[in-house]
C-alpha positions as a Markdown table, in Angstrom:
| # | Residue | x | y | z |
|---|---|---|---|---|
| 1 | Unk | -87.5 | 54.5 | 37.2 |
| 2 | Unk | -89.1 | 55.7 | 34.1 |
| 3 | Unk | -87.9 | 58.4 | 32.4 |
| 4 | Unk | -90.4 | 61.6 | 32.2 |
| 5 | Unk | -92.0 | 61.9 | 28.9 |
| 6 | Unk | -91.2 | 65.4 | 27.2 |
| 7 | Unk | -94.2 | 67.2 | 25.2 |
| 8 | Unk | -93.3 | 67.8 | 21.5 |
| 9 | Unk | -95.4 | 71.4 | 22.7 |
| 10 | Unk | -92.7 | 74.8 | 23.1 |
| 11 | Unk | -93.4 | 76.6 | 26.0 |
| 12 | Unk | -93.1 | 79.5 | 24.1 |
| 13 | Unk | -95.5 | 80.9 | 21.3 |
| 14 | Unk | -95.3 | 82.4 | 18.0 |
| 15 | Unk | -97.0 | 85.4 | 16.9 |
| 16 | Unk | -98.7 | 85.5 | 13.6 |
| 17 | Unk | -99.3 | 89.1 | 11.5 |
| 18 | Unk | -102.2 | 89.7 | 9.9 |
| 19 | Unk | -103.7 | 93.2 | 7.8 |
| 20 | Unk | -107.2 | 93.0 | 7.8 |
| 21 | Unk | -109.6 | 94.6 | 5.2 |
| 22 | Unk | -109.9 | 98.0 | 7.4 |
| 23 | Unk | -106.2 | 98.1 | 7.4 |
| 24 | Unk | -105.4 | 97.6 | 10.8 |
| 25 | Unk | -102.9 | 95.1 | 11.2 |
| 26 | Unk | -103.6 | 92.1 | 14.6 |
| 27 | Unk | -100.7 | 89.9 | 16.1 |
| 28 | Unk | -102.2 | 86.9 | 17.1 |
| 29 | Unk | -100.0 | 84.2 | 19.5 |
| 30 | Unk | -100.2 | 80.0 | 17.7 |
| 31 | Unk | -98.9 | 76.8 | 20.0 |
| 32 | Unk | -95.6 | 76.0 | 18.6 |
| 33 | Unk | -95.0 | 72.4 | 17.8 |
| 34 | Unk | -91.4 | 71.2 | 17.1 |
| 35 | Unk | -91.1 | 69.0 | 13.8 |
| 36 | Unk | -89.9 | 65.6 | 13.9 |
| 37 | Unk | -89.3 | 64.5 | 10.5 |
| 38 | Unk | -87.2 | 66.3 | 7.8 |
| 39 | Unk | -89.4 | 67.7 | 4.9 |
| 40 | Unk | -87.1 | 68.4 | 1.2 |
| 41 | Unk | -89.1 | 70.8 | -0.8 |
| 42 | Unk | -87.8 | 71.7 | -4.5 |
| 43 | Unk | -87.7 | 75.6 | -5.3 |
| 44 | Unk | -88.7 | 75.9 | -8.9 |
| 45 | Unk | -88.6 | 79.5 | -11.2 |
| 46 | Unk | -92.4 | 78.9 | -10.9 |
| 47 | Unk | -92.4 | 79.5 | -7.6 |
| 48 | Unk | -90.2 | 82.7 | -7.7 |
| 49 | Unk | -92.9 | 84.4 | -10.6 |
| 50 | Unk | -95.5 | 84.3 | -8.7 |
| 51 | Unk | -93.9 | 85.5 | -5.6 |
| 52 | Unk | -92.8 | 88.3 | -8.0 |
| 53 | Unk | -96.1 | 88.9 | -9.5 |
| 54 | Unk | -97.6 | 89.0 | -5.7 |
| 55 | Unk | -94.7 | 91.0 | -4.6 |
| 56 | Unk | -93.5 | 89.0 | -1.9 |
| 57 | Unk | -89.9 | 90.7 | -1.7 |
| 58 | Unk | -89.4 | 91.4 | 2.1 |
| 59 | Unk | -92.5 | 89.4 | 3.0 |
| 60 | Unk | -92.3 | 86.2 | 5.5 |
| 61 | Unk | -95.8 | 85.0 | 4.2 |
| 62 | Unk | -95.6 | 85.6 | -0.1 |
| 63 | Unk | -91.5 | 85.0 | -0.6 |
| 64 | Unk | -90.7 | 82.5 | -3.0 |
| 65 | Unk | -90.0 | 79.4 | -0.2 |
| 66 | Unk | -93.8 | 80.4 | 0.9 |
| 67 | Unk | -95.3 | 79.7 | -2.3 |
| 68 | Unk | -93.4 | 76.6 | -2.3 |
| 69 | Unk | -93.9 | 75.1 | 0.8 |
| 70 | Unk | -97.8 | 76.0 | 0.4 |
| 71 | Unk | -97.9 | 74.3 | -3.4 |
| 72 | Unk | -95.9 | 71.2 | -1.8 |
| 73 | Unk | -98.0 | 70.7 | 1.2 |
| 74 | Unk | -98.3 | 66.6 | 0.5 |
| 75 | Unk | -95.1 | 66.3 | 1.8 |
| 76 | Unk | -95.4 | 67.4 | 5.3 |
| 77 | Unk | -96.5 | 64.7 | 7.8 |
| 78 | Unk | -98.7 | 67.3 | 9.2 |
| 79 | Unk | -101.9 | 69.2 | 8.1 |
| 80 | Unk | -100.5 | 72.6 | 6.3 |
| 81 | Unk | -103.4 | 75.0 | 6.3 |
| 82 | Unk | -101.4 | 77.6 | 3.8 |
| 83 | Unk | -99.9 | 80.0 | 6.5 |
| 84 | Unk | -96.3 | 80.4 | 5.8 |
| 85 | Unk | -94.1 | 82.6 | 7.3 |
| 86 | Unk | -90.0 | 81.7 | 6.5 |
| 87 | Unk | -87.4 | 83.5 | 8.3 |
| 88 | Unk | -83.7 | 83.3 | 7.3 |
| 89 | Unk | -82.8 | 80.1 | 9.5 |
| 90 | Unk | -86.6 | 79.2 | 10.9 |
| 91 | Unk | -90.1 | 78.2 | 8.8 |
| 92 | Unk | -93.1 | 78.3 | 10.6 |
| 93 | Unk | -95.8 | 76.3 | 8.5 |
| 94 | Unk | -99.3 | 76.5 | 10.1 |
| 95 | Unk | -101.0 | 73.6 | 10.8 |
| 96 | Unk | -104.1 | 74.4 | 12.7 |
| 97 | Unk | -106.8 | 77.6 | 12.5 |
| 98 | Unk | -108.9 | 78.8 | 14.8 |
| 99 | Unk | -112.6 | 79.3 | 14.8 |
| 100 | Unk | -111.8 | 82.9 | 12.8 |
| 101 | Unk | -109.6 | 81.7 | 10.9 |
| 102 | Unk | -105.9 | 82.5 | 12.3 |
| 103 | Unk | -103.6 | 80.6 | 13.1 |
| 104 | Unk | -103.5 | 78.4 | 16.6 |
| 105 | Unk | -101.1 | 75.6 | 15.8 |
| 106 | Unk | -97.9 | 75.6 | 14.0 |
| 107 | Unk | -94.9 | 73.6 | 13.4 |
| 108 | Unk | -91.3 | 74.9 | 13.5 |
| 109 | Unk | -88.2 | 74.0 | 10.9 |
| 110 | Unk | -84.9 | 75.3 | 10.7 |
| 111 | Unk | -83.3 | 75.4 | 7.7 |
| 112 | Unk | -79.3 | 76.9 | 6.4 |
| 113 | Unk | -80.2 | 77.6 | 3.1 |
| 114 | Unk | -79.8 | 81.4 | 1.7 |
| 115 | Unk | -83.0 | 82.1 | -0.1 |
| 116 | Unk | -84.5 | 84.1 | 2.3 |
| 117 | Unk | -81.8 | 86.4 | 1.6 |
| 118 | Unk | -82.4 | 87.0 | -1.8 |
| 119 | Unk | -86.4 | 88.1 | -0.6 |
| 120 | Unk | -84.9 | 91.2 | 1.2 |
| 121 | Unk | -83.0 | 92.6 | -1.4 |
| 122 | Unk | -83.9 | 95.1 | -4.5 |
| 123 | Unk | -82.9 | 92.6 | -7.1 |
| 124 | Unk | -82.9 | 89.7 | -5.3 |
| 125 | Unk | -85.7 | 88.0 | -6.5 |
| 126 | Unk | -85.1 | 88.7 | -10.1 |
| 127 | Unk | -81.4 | 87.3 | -9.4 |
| 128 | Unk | -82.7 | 83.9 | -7.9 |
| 129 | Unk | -85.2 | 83.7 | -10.8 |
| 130 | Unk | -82.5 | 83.5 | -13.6 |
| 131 | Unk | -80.0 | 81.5 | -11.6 |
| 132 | Unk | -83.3 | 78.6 | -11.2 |
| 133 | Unk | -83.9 | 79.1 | -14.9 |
| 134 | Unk | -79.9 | 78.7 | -15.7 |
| 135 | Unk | -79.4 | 75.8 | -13.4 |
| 136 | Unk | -82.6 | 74.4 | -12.5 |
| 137 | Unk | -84.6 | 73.4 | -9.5 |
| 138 | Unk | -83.1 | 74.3 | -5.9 |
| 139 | Unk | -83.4 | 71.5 | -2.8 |
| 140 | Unk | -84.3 | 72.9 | 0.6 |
| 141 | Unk | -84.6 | 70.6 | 3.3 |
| 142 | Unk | -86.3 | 71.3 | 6.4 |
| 143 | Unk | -85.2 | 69.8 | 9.6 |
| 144 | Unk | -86.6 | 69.3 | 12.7 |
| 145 | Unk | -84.9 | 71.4 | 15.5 |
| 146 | Unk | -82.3 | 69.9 | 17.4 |
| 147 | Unk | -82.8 | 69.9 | 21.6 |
| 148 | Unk | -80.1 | 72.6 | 22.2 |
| 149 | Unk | -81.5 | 74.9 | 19.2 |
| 150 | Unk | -84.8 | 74.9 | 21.4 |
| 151 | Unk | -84.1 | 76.5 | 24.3 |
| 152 | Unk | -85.5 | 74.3 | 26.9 |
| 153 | Unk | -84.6 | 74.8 | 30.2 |
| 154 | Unk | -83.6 | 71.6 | 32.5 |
| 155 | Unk | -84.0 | 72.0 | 36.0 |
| 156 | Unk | -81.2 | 71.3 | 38.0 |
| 157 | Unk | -78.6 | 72.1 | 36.2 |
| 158 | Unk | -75.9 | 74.8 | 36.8 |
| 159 | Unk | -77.6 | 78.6 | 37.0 |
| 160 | Unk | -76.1 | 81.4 | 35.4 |
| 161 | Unk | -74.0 | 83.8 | 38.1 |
| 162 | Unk | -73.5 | 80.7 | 40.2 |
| 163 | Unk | -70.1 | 79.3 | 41.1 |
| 164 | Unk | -68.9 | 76.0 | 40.9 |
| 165 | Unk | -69.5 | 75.4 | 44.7 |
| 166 | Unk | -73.6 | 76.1 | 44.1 |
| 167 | Unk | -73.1 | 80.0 | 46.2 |
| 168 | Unk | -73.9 | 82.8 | 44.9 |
| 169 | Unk | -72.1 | 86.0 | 44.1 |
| 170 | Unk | -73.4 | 89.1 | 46.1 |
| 171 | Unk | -75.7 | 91.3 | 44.2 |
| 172 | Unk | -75.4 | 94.9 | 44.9 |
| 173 | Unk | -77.5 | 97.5 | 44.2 |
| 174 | Unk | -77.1 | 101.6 | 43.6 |
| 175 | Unk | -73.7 | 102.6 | 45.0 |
| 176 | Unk | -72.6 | 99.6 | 46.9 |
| 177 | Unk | -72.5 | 98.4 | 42.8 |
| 178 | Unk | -70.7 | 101.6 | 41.6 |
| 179 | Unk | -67.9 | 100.7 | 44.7 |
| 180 | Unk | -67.5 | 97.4 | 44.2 |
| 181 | Unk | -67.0 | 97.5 | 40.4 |
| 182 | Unk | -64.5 | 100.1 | 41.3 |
| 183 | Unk | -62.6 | 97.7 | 44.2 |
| 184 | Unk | -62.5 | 94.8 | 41.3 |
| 185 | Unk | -61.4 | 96.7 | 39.1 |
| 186 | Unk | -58.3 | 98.4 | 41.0 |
């Protein structure tokens, strides 16, 4: 018996932020896509000014590793349309727009470096400038997510409040809860 093929497609979505002209700001959901290759992008001071001069401190889409994933697009094995958004253990790099321009496709890295920490302090930035100007470029590799740091579900398998013997517990409701926490408890 074969075995069933899995889509590379997350069931779940990720919603992309976007402030228009008028001001108002629209969420708008993208297909996640997991990675499958790793992707090493190198951080340079260069990348850090002009995430200064665009003030990207606290922001997922101008911080320093957004700029640089953007300017080293060649070395994703995907399309990167220029929509970045890095979290402090994810990067979502965008891959596909829609017909008005957002986002609808997107692929998914984790990543365990600390950089995104220094885009949410005061000083941070300026702190992870001069320590790239003292010692020199910075190595971030992206990696493709791992099957349990997905969250996919497997049917069949043991459900949560189940014992080992497949029953359930009882579930009670309003007082006959309130009574028997009390009787467990005594």
């Amino acid at each position: 018996m074969s075995k069933k093929k899995r889509s590379r497609i997350a069931a779940n979505k990720h919603y992309w932020k976007y402030k228009l002209r008028n001001g108002r700001i629209v969420s708008k959901a993208a297909k996640v896509i997991y990675a499958t290759t790793p992707v090493t992008l190198e951080l340079t001071a260069d990348h850090v000014g002009e995430s200064i001069r665009v003030k990207g401190v606290g922001d997922t889409q101008t911080c320093s590793m957004a700029i640089c994933t953007v300017k080293q697009a060649s070395r994703f094995p995907h399309p990167v349309t220029g929509d970045v958004e890095w979290y402090y253990s994810r990067a979502f790099v965008g891959s596909k727009l829609d017909s008005d321009g957002f986002v609808s496709e997107c692929y998914v890295y984790v990543h365990n470096d600390d950089v995104a920490k220094y885009q949410d302090s005061k000083d941070g930035q300026k702190k992870l400038f001069a320590e790239l100007r003292q010692n020199g470029d910075r190595k971030v590799r992206l990696l493709p997510l791992t099957e349990s740091e997905r969250g996919t579900h497997r049917s069949g398998g043991e459900h949560r409040g189940s014992r080992e013997d497949g029953t359930r517990r009882a579930r009670y409701k309003g007082t006959q809860a309130r009574v028997a926490h009390v009787l467990a408890s005594a």
